[in-house]
mmCIF file of the N, C-alpha and C atoms, coordinates in Angstrom:
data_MODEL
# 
_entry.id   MODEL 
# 
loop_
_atom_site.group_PDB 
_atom_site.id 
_atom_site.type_symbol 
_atom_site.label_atom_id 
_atom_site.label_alt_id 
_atom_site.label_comp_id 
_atom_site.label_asym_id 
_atom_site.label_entity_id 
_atom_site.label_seq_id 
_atom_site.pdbx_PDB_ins_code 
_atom_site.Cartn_x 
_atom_site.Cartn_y 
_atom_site.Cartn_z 
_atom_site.occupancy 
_atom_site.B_iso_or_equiv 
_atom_site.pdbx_formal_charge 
_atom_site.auth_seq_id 
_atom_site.auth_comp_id 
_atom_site.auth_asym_id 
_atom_site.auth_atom_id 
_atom_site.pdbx_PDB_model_num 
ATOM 1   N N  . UNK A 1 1  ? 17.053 -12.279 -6.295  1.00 0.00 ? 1  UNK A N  1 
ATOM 2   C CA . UNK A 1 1  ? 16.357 -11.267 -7.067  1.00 0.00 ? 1  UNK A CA 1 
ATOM 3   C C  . UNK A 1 1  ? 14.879 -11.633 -7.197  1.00 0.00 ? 1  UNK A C  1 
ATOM 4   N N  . UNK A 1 2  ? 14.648 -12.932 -7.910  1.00 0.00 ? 2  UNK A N  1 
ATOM 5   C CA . UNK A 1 2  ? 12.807 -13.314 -7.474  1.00 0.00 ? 2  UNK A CA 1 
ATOM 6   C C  . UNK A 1 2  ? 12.381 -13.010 -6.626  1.00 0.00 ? 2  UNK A C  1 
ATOM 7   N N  . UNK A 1 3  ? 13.245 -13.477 -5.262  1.00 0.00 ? 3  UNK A N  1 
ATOM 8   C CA . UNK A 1 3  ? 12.489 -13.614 -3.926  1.00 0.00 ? 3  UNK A CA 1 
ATOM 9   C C  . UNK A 1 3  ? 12.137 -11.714 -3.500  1.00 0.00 ? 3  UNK A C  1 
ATOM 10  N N  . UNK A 1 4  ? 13.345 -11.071 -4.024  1.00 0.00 ? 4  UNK A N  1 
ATOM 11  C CA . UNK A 1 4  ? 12.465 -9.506  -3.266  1.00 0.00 ? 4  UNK A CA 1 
ATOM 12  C C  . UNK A 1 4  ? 11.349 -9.082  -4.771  1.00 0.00 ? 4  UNK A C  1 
ATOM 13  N N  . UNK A 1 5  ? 11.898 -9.538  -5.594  1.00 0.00 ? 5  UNK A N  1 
ATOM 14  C CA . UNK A 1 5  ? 10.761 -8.491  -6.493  1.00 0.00 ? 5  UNK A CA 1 
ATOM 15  C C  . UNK A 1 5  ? 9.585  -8.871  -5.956  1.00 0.00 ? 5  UNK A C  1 
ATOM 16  N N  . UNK A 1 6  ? 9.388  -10.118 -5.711  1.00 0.00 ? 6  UNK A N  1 
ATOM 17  C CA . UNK A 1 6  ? 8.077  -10.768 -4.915  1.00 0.00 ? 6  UNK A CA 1 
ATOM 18  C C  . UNK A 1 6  ? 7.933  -9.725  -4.009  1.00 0.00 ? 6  UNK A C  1 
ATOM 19  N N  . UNK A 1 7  ? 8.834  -10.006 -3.364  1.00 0.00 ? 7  UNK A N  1 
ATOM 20  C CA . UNK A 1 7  ? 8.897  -8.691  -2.006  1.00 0.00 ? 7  UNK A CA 1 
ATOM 21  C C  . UNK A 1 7  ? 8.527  -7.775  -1.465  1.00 0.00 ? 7  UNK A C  1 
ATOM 22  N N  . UNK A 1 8  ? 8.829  -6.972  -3.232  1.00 0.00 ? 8  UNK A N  1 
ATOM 23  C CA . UNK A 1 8  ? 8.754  -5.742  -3.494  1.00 0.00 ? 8  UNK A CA 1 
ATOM 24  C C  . UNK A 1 8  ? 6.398  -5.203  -3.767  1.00 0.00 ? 8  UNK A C  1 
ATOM 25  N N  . UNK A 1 9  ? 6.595  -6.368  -5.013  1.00 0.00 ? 9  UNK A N  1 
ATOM 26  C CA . UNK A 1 9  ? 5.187  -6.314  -5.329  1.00 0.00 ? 9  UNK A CA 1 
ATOM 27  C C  . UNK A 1 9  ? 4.138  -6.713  -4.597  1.00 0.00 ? 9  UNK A C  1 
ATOM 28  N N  . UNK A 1 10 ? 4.590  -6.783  -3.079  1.00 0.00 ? 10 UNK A N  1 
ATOM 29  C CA . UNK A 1 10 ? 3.572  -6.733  -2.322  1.00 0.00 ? 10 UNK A CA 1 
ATOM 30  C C  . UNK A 1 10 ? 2.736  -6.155  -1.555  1.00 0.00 ? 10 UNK A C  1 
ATOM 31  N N  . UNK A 1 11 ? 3.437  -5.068  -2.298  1.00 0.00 ? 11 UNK A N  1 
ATOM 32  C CA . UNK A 1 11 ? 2.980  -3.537  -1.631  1.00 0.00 ? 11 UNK A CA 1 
ATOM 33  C C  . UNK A 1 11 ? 2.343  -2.872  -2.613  1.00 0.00 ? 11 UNK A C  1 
ATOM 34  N N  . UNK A 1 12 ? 1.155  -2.390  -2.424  1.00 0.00 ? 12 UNK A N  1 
ATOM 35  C CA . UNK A 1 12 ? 0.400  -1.498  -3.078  1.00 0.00 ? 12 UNK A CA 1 
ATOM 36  C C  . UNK A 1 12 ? 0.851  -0.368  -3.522  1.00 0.00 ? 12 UNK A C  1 
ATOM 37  N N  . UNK A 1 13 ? 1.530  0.082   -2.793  1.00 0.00 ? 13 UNK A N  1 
ATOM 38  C CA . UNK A 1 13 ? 1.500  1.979   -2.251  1.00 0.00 ? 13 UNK A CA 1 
ATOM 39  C C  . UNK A 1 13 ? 2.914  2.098   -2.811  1.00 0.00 ? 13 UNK A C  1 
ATOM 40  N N  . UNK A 1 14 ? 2.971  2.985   -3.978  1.00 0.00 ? 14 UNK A N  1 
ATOM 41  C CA . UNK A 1 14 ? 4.537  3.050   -4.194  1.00 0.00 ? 14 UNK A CA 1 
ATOM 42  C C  . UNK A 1 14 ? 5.788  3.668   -3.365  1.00 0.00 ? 14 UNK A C  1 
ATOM 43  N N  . UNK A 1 15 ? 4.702  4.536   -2.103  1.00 0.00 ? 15 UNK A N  1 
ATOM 44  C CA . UNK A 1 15 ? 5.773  4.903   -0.893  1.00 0.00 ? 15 UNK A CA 1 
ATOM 45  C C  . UNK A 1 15 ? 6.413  3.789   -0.801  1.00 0.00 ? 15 UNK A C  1 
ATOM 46  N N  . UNK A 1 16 ? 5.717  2.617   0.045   1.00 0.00 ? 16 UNK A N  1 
ATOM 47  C CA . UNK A 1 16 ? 5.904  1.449   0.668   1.00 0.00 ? 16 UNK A CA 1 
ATOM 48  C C  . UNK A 1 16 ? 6.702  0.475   -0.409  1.00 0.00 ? 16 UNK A C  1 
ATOM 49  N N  . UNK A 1 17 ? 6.621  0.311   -1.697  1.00 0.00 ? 17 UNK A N  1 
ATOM 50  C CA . UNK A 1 17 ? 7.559  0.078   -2.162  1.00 0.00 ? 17 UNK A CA 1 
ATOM 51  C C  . UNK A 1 17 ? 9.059  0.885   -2.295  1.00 0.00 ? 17 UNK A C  1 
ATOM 52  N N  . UNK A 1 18 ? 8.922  2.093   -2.149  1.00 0.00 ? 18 UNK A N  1 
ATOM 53  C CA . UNK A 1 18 ? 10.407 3.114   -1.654  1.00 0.00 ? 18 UNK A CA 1 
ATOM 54  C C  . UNK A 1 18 ? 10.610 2.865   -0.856  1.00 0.00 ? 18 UNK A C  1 
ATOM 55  N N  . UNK A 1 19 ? 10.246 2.229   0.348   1.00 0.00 ? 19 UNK A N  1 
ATOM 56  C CA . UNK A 1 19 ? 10.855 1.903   1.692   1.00 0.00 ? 19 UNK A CA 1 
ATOM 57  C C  . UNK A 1 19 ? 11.188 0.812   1.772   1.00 0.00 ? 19 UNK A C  1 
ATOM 58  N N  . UNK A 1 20 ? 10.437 -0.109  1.288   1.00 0.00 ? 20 UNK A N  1 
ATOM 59  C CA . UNK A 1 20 ? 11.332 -1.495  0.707   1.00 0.00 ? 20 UNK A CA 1 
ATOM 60  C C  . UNK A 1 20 ? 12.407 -1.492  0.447   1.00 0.00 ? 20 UNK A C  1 
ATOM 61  N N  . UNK A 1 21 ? 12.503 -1.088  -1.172  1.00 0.00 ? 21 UNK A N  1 
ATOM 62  C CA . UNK A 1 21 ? 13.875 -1.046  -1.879  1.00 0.00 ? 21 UNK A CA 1 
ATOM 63  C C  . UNK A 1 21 ? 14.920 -0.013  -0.993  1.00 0.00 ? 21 UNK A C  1 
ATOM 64  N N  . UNK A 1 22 ? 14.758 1.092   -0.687  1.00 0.00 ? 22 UNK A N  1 
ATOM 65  C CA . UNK A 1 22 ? 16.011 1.633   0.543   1.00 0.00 ? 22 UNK A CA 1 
ATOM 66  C C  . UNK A 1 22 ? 16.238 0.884   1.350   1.00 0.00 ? 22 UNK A C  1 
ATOM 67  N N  . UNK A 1 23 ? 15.427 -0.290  1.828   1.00 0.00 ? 23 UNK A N  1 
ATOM 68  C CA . UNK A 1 23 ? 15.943 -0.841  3.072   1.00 0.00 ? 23 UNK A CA 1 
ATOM 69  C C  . UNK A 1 23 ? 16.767 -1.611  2.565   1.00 0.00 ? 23 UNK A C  1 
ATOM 70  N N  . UNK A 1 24 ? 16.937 -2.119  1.564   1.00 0.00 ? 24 UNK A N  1 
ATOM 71  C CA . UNK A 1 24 ? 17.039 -3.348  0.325   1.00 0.00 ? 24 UNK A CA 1 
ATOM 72  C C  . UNK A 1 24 ? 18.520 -2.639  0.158   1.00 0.00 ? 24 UNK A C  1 
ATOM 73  N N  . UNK A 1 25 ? 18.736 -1.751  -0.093  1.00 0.00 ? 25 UNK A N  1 
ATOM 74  C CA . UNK A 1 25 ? 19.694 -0.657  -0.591  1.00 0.00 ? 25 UNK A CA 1 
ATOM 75  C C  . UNK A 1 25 ? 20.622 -0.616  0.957   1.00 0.00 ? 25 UNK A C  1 
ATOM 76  N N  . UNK A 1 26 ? 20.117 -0.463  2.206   1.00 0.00 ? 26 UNK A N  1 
ATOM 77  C CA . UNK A 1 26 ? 20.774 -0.378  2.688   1.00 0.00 ? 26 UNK A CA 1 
ATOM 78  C C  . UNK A 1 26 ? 21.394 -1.614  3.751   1.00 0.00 ? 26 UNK A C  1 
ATOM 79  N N  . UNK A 1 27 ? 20.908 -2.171  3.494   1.00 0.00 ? 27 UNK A N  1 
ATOM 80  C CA . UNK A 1 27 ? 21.061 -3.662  3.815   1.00 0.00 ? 27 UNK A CA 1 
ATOM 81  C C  . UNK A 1 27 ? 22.239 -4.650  2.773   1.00 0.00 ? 27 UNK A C  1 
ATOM 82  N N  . UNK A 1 28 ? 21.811 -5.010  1.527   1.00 0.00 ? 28 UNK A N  1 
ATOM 83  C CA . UNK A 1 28 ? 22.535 -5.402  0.652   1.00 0.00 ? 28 UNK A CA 1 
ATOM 84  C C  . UNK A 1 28 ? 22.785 -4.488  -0.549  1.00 0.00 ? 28 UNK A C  1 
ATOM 85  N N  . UNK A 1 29 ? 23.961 -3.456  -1.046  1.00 0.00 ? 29 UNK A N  1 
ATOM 86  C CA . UNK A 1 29 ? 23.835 -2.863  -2.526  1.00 0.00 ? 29 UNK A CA 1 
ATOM 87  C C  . UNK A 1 29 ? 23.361 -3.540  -2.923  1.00 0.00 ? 29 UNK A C  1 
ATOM 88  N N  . UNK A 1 30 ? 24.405 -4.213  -3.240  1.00 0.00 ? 30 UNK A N  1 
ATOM 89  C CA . UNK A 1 30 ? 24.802 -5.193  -4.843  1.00 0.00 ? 30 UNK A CA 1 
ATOM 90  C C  . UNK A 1 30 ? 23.254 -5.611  -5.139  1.00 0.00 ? 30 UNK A C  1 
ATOM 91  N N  . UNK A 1 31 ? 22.553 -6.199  -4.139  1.00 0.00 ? 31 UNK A N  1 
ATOM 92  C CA . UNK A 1 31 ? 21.148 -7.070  -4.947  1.00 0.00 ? 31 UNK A CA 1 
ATOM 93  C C  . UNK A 1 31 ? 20.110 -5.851  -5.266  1.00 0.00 ? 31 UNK A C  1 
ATOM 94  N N  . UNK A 1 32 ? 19.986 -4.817  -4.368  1.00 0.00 ? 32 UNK A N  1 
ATOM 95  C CA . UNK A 1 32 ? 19.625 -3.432  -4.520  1.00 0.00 ? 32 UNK A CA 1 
ATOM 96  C C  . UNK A 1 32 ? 19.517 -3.144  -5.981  1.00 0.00 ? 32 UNK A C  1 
ATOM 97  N N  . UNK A 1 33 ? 20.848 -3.074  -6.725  1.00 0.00 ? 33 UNK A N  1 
ATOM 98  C CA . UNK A 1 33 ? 21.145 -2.157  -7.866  1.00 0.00 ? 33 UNK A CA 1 
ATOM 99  C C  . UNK A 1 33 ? 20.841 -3.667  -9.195  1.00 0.00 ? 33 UNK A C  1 
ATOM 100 N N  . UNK A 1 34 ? 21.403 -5.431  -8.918  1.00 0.00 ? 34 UNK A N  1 
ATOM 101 C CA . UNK A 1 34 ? 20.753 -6.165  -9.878  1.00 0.00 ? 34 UNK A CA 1 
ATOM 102 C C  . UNK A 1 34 ? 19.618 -5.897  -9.859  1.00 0.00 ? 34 UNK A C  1 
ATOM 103 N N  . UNK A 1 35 ? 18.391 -6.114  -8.590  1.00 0.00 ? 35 UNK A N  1 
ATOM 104 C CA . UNK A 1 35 ? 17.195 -5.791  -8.546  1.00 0.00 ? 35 UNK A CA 1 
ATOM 105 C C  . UNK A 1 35 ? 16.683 -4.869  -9.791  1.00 0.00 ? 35 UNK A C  1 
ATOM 106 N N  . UNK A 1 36 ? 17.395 -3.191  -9.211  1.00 0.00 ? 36 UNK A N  1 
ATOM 107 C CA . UNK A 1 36 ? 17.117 -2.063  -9.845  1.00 0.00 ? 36 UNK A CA 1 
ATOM 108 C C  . UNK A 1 36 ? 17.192 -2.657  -11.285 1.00 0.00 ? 36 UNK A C  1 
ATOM 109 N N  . UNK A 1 37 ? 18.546 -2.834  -12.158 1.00 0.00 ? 37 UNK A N  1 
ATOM 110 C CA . UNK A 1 37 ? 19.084 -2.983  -13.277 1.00 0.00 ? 37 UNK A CA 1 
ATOM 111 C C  . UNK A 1 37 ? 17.994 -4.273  -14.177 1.00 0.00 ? 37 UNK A C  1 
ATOM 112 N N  . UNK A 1 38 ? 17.819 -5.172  -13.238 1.00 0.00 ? 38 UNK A N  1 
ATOM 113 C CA . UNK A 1 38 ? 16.784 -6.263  -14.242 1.00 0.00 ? 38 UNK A CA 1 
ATOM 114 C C  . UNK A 1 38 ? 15.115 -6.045  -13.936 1.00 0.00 ? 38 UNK A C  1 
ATOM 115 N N  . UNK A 1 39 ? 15.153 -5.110  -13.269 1.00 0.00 ? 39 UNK A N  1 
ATOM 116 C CA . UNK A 1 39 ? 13.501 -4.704  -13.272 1.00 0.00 ? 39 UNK A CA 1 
ATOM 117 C C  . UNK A 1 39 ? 13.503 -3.407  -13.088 1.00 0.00 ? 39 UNK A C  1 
ATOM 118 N N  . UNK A 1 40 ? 13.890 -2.033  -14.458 1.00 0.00 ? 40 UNK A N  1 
ATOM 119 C CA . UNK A 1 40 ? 14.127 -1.120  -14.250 1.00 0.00 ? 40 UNK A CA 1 
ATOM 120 C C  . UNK A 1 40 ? 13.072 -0.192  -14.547 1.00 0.00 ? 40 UNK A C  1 
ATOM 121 N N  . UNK A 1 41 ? 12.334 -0.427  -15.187 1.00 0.00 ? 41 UNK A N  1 
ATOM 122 C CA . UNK A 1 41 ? 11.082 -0.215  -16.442 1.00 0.00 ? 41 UNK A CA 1 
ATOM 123 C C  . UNK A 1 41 ? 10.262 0.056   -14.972 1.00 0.00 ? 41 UNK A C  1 
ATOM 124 N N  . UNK A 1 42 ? 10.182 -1.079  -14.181 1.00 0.00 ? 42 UNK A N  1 
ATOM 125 C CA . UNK A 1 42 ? 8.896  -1.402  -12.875 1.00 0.00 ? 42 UNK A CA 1 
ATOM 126 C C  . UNK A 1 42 ? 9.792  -0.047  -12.047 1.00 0.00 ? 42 UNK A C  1 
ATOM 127 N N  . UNK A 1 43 ? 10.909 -0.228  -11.312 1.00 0.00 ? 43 UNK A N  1 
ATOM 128 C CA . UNK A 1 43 ? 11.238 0.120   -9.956  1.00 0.00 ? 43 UNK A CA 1 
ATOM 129 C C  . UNK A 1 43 ? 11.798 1.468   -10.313 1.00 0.00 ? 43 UNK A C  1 
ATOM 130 N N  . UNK A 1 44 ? 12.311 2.231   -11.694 1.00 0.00 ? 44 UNK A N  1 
ATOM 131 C CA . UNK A 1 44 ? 12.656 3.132   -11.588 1.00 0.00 ? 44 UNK A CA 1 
ATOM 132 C C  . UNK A 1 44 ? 11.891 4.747   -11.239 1.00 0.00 ? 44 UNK A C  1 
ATOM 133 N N  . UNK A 1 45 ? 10.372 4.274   -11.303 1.00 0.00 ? 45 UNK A N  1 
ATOM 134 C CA . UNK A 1 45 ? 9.620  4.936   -10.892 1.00 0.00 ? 45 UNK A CA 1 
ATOM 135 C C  . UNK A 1 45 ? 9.539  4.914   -9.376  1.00 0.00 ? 45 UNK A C  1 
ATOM 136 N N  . UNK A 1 46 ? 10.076 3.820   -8.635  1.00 0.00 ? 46 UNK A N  1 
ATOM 137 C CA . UNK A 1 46 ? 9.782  3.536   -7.009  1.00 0.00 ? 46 UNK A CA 1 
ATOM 138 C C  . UNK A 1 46 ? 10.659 4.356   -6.419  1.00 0.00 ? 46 UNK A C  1 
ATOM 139 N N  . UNK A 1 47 ? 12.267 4.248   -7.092  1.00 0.00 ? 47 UNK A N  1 
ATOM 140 C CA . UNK A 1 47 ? 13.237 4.439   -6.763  1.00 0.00 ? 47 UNK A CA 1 
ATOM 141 C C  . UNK A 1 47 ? 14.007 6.095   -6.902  1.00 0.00 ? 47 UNK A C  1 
ATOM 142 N N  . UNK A 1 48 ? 13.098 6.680   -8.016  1.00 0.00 ? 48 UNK A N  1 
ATOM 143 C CA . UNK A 1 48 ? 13.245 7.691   -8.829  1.00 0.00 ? 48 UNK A CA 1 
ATOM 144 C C  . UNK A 1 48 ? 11.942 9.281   -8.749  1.00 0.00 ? 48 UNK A C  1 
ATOM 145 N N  . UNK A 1 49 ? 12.036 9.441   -9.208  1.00 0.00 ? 49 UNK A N  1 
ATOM 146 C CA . UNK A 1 49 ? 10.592 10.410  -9.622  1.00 0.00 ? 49 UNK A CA 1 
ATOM 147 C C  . UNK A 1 49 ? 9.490  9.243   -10.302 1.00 0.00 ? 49 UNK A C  1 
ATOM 148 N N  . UNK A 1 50 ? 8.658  9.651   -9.681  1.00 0.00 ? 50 UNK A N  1 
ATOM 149 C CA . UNK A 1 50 ? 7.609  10.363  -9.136  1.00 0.00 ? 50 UNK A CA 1 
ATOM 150 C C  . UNK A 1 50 ? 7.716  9.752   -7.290  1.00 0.00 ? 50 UNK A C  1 
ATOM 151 N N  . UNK A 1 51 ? 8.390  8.720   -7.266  1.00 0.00 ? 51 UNK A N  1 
ATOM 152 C CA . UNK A 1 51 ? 7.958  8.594   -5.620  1.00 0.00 ? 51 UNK A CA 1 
ATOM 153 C C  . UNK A 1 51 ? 8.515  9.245   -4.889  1.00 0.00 ? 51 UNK A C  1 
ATOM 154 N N  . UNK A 1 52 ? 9.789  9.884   -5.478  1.00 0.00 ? 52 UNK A N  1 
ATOM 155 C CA . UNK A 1 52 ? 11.070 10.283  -4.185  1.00 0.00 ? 52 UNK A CA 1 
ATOM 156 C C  . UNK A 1 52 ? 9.866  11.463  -3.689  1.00 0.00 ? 52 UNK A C  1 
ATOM 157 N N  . UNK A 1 53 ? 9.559  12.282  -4.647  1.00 0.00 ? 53 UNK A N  1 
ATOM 158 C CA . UNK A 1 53 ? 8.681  13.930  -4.440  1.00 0.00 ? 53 UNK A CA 1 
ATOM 159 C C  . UNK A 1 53 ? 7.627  13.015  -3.218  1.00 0.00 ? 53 UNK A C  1 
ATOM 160 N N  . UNK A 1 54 ? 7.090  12.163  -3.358  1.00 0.00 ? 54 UNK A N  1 
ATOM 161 C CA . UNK A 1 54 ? 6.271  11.914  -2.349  1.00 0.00 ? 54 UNK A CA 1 
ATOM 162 C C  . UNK A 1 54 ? 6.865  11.908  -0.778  1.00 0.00 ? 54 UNK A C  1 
ATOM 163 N N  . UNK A 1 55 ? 8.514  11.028  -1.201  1.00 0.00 ? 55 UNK A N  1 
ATOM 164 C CA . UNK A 1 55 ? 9.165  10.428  0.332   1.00 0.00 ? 55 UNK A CA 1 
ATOM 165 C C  . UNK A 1 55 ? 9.646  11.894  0.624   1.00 0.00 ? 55 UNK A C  1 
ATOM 166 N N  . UNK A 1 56 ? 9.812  13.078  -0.430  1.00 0.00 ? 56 UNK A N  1 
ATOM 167 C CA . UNK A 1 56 ? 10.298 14.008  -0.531  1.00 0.00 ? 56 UNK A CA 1 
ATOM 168 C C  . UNK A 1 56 ? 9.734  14.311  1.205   1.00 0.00 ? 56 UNK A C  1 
ATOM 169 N N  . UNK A 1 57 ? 8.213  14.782  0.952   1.00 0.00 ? 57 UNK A N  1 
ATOM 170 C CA . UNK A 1 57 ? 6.794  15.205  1.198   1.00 0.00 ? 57 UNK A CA 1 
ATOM 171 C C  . UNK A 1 57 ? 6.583  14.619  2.730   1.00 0.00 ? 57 UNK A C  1 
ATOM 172 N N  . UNK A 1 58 ? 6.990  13.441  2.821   1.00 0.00 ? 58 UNK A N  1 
ATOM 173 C CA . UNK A 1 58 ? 6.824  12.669  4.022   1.00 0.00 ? 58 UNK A CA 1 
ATOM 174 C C  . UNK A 1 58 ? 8.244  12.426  4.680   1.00 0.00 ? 58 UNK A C  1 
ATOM 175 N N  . UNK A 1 59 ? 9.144  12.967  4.531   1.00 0.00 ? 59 UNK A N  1 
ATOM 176 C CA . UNK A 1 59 ? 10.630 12.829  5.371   1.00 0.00 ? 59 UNK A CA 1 
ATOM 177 C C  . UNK A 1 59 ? 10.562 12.379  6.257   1.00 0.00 ? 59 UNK A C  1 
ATOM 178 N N  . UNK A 1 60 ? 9.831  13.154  7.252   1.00 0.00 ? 60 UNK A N  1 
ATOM 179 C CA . UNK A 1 60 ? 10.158 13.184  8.652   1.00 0.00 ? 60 UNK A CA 1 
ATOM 180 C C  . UNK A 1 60 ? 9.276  11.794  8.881   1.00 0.00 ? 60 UNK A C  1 
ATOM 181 N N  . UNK A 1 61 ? 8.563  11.175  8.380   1.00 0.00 ? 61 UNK A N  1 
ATOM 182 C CA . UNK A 1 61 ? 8.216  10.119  9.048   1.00 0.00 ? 61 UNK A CA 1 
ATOM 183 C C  . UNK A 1 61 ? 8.767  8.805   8.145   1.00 0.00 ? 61 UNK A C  1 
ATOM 184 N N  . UNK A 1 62 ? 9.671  8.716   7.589   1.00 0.00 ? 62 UNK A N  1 
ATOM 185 C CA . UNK A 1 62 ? 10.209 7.405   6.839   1.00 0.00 ? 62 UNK A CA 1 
ATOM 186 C C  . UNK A 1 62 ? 11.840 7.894   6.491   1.00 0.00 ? 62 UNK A C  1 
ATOM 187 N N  . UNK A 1 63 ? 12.182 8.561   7.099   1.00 0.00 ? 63 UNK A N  1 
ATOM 188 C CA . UNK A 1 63 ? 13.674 8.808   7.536   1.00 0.00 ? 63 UNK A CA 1 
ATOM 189 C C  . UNK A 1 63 ? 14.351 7.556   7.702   1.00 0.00 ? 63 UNK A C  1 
ATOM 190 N N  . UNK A 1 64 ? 15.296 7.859   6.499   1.00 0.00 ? 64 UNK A N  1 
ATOM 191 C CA . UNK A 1 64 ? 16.599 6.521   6.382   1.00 0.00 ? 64 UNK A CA 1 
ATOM 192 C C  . UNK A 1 64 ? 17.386 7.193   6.424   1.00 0.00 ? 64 UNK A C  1 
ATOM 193 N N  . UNK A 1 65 ? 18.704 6.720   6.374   1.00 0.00 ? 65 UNK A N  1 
ATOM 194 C CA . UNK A 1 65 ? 20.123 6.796   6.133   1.00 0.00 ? 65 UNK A CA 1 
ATOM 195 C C  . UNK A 1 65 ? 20.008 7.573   4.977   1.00 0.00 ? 65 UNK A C  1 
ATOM 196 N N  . UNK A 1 66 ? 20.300 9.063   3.894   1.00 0.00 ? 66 UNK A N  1 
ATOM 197 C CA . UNK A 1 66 ? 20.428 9.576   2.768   1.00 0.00 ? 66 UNK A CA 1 
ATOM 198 C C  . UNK A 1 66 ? 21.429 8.515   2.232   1.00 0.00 ? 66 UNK A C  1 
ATOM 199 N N  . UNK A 1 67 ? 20.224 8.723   0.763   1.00 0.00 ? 67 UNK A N  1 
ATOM 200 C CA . UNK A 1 67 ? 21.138 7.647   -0.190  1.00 0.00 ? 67 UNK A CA 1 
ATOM 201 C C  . UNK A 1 67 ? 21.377 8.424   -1.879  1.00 0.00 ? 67 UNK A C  1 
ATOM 202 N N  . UNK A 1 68 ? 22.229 8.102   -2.560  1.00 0.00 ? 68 UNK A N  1 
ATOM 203 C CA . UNK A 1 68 ? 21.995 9.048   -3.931  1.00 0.00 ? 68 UNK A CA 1 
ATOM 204 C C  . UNK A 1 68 ? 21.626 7.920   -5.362  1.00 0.00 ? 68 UNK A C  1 
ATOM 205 N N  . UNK A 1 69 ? 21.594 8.466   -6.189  1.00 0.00 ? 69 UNK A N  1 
ATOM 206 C CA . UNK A 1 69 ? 21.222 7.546   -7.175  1.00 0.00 ? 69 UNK A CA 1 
ATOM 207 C C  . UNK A 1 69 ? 21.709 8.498   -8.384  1.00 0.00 ? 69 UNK A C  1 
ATOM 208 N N  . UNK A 1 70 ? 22.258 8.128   -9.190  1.00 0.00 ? 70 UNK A N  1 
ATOM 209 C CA . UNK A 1 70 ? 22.562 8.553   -10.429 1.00 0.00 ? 70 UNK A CA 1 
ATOM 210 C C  . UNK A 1 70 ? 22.512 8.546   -11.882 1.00 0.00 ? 70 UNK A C  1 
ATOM 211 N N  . UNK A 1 71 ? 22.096 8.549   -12.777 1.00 0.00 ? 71 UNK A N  1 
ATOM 212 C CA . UNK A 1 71 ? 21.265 8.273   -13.891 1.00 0.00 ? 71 UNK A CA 1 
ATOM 213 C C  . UNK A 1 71 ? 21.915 9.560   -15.066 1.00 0.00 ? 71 UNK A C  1 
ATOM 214 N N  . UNK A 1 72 ? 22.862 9.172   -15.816 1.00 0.00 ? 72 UNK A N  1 
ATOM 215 C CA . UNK A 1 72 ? 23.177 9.820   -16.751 1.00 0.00 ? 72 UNK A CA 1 
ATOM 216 C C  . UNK A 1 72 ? 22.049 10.023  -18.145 1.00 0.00 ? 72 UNK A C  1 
ATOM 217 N N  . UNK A 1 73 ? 22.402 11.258  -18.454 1.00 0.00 ? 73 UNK A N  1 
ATOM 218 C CA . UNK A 1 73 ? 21.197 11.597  -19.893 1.00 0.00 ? 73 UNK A CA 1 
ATOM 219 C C  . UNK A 1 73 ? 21.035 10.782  -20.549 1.00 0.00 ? 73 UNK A C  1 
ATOM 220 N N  . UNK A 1 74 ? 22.197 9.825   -21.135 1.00 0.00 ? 74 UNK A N  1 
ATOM 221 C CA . UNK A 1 74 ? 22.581 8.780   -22.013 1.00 0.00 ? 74 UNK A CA 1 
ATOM 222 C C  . UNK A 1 74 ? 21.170 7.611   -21.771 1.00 0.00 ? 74 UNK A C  1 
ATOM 223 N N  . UNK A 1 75 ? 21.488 7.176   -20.270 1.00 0.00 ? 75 UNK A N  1 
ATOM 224 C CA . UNK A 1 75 ? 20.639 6.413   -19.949 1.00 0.00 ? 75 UNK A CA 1 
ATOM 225 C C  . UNK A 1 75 ? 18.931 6.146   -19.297 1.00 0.00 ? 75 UNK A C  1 
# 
């Protein structure tokens, strides 16, 4: 988990951090979602709105595997 948040924050551009963490996602869940879960405050913006509308925007050139994410009202 250190070693990607490092990982993660080495990217300026919060696209480029969305392409991180999907790769992250599709490579390993499990460290994907601890990642997500102990640095949620930082990545839920990477992972979530406001970046998806961007990856929304740019599809066709950062095309992964579709992935979903789920987030109840509660939480």
């Amino acid at each position: 988990v250190k070693k990607m948040i490092q990982h993660v924050r080495q990217y300026q551009v919060p696209l480029q951090k969305y392409m991180a963490m999907m790769d992250l996602q599709e490579r390993n869940e499990r460290l994907f979602y601890k990642l997500l879960i102990e640095h949620i405050e930082e990545l839920l913006p990477v992972v979530y709105a406001p970046t998806v509308g961007e990856a929304c925007q740019k599809y066709e050139s950062i095309f992964m595997r579709p992935q979903d994410l789920y987030i109840s009202l509660k939480e």
